[in-house]
Every structure is written in structure tokens, then in C-alpha cells.
C-alpha positions in Angstrom: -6.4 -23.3 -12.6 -6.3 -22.3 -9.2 -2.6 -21.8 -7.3 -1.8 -22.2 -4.0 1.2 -19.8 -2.7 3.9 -21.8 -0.8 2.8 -20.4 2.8 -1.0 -20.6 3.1 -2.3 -18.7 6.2 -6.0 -16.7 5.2 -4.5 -13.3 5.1 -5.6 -10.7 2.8 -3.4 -9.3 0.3 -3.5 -6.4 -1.9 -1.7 -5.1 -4.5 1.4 -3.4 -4.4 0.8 -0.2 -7.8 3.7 0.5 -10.3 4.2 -3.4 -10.4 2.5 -7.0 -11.0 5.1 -9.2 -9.2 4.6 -8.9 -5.8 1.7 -8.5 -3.5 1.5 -8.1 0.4 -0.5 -8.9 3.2 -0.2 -8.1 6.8 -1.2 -10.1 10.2 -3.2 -7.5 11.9 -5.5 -5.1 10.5 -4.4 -1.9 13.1 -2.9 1.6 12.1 0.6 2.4 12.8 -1.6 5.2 14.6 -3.0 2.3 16.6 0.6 2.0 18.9 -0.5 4.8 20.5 -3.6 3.1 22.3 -2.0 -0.4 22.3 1.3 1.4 24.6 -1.7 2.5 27.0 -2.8 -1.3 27.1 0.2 -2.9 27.8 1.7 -2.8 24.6 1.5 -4.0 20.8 1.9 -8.1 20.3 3.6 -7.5 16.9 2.9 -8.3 13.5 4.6 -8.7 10.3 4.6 -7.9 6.6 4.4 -10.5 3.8 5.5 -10.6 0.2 3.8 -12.9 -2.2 5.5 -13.8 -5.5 2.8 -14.1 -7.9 5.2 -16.0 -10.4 6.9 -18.2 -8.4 4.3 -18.7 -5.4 7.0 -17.8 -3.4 6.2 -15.6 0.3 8.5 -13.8 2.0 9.0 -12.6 5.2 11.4 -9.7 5.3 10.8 -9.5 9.7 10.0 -12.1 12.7 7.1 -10.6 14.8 8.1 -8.7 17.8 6.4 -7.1 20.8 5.7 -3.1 20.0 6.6 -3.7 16.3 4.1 -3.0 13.4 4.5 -2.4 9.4 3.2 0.4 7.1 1.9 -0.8 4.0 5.0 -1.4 1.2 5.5 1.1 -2.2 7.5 0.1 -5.4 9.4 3.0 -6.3 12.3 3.1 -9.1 12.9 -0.8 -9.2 13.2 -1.5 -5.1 10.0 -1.8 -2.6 9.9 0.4 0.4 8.0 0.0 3.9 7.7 1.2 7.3 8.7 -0.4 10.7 7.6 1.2 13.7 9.1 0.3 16.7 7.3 1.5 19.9 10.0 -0.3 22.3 12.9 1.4 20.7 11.2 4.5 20.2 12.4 4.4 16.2 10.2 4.8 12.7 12.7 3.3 10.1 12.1 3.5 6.1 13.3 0.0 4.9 14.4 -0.9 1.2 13.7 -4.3 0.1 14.2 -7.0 -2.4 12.6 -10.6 -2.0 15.2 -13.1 -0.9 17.7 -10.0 0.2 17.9 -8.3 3.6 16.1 -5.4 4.2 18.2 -2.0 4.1 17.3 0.7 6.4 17.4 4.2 4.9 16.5 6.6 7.6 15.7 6.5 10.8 13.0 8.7 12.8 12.6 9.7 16.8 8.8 8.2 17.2 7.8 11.0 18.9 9.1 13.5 16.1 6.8 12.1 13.7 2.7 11.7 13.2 1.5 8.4 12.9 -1.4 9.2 11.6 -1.7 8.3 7.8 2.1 8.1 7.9 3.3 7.0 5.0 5.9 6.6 1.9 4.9 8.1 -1.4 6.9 8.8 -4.8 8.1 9.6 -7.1 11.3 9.6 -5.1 11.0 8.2 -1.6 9.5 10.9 0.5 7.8 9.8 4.5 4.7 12.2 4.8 1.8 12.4 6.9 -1.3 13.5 6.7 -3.8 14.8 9.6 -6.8 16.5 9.3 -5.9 20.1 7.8 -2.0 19.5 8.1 0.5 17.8 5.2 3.9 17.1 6.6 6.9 16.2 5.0 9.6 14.3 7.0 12.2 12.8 4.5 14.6 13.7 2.7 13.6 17.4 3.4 11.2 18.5 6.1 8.1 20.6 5.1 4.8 21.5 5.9 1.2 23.2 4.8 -2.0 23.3 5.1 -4.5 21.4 3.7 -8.4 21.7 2.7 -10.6 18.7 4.3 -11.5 17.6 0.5 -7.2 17.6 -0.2 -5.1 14.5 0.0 -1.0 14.4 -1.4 -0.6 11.6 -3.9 2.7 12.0 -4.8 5.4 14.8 -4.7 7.5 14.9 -8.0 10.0 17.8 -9.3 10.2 19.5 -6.7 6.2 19.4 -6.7 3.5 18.5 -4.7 0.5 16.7 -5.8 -2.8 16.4 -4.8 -6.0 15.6 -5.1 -9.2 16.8 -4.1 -12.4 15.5 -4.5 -15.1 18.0 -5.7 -19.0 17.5 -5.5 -21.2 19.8 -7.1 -25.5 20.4 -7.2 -25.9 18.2 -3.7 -29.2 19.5 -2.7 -29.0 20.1 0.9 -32.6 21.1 2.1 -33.3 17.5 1.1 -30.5 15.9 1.3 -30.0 14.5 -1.6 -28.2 15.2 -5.4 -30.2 17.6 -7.6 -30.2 16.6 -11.7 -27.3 18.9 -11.7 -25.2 16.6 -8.9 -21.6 15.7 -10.2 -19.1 13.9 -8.2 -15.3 14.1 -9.5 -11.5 14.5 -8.7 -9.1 17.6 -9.3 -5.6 17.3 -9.1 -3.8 20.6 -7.4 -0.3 21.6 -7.8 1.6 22.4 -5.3 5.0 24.4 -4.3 6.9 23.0 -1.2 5.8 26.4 1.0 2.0 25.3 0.2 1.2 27.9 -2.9 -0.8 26.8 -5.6 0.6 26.5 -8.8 -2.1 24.9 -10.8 -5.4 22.5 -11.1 -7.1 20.9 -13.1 -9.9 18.3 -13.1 -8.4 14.6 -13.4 -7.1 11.9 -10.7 -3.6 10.5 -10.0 -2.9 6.7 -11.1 0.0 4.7 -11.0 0.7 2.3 -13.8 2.1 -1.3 -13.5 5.5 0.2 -14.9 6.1 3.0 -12.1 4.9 5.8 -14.2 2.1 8.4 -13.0 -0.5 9.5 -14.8 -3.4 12.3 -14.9 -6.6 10.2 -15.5 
């Protein structure tokens, strides 16, 4: 049998990890990165966030759009969702928390301008707002930290006082012709690591998120 949600509109949605009731969607496709260039055009039209109930059929719209205003993509973390609202016009990055049918709750508020909006974003296990640019991981909430990164590194989620990454590792590429020798392997490592950016351990295996919150080393 094929269900229709209550609010129909063509929009994409995808699936919100360490849950299987809600999924989201948003109206436009840009980066919160994107404000930049859009402030240089005249500004951003606005877009909004959607929540899908995939029991009841139910969407919700936790925001009206609004000029200069643009969502980060949601997390489920500890029995609440989380999301992003960057507002260009006020000059304000604000971490919402959120339950369908309730009013969002802000949690912290961030100076636009103190903050890298590229690959910003909300990880676990506890709420933390990092981003990530080229060779730099910053930490913004609830502590402030930074390191390094390789170009191969990416944080998946910070836990324990612990940062984790992963890093994608590809072996026997033969590069005089360009191509993967019979030796070629392709696979993830996940990398431990301490809040000042020292490694504490690796090993081979990828990060996943179950439907019931916990993570695991695949």
C-alpha cells in the first residue's frame, strides 16, 4: 500500500540515524556555507525544515520561511532532535531542540561571524556544533577546541571526552596507470582522538549509528 503524508509538496527527505520516526526534508538544496554568496546577491529568500511522521503521516513545520534564514540538517540525540538555524539578518547561528507538535527550544546562540559555515554541524554523542574545513576540526559548543586534520580525516562523533574519526584509507592504486593494481583495497579506519588533537588509538572499522541512538564500530 502506498501512503500519502498529510502535506504533499515533492521534496526530498532523508532519514534522520539513531531513530525510525521521523524523517526531514528541506526547501532548498544550498549550504548554510551558501549565505555567504547569497549576502553578496542581495540576500537569501529563506527556507525551512520539515518533519515527516512516518506513523501518523503527520509534517511539521517547526519555522515560517524568512528572508536570510536557512536550516542545517536535524540529529536525534538522547530522546530530542537537534538542528541549526542561521540567521544572516540577525547575524545569529542558534542550536534548536525539538519535539514534533512542541516549540522549538533554543540552546545556544553563536556570533555568525565567530563560527565556520562550512560543514557546520551538530554531532553526538552529547550535543557538540563543530566544523570542519579542509585541514582544520573546530569545536564550538559546549567547549571550544581545535586540531588539525589529514585530508582523508572526517569527526563522526565526539564521545567521553573523545574524539572520533574516520579516515578513509586506499591501498595498491597504481598510479603510472592510473588505475587499482590486484593488490587495490579500499576501506575505513576509525582514529581516536584527545581534545588537544593527539592520537590515542586506530583501528580499521567505520562509525554507524543504530536506529536506537547507539554507536557502533562496523
Amino acid at each position: 500500500m502506498i501512503k500519502h503524508f498529510k502535506e504533499v509538496n515533492g521534496l526530498y527527505i532523508d532519514k534522520i540515524y539513531g531513530q525510525e520516526r521521523l524523517a526531514f526534508a528541506h526547501t532548498d538544496v544550498s549550504d548554510l556555507y551558501d549565505l555567504v554568496e547569497w549576502a553578496e546577491q542581495g540576500g537569501y529568500p529563506g527556507s525551512v525544515i520539515k518533519f515527516y511522521d512516518l506513523k501518523t503521516g503527520d509534517v511539521y513545520t517547526p519555522f515560517q520561511k524568512k528572508k536570510d534564514v536557512m536550516y542545517g540538517n536535524p540529529v536525534y540525540l538522547k530522546g530530542y532532535y537537534y538542528f541549526l538555524q542561521a540567521d544572516n539578518n540577525a547575524g545569529i547561528v542558534t542550536i534548536y531542540k525539538y519535539l514534533p507538535g512542541e516549540e522549538p527550544e533554543s540552546v545556544a546562540e553563536f556570533n555568525i561571524q565567530e563560527v565556520n559555515l562550512y560543514n557546520l554541524m551538530i554531532v553526538g554523542e552529547d550535543v557538540h556544533l563543530i566544523s570542519q574545513d579542509n585541514d582544520v576540526f573546530n569545536c564550538y559548543y559546549p567547549e571550544k577546541f581545535s586540531f588539525k586534520l589529514q585530508p582523508n580525516e572526517s569527526v563522526s562523533v565526539i564521545s567521553d571526552g573523545k574524539v572520533y574519526l574516520e579516515a578513509w584509507i586506499e591501498e595498491g592504486w597504481d598510479d603510472e596507470n592510473d588505475r587499482a593494481s590486484e593488490d587495490y583495497k579500499y576501506y575505513d579506519k576509525v582514529i581516536v582522538k584527545d581534545f588537544e588533537g593527539n592520537t590515542l588509538s586506530e583501528e580499521v572499522g567505520s562509525i554507524y549509528q543504530a536506529p536506537d541512538g547507539t554507536y557502533w564500530i562496523a
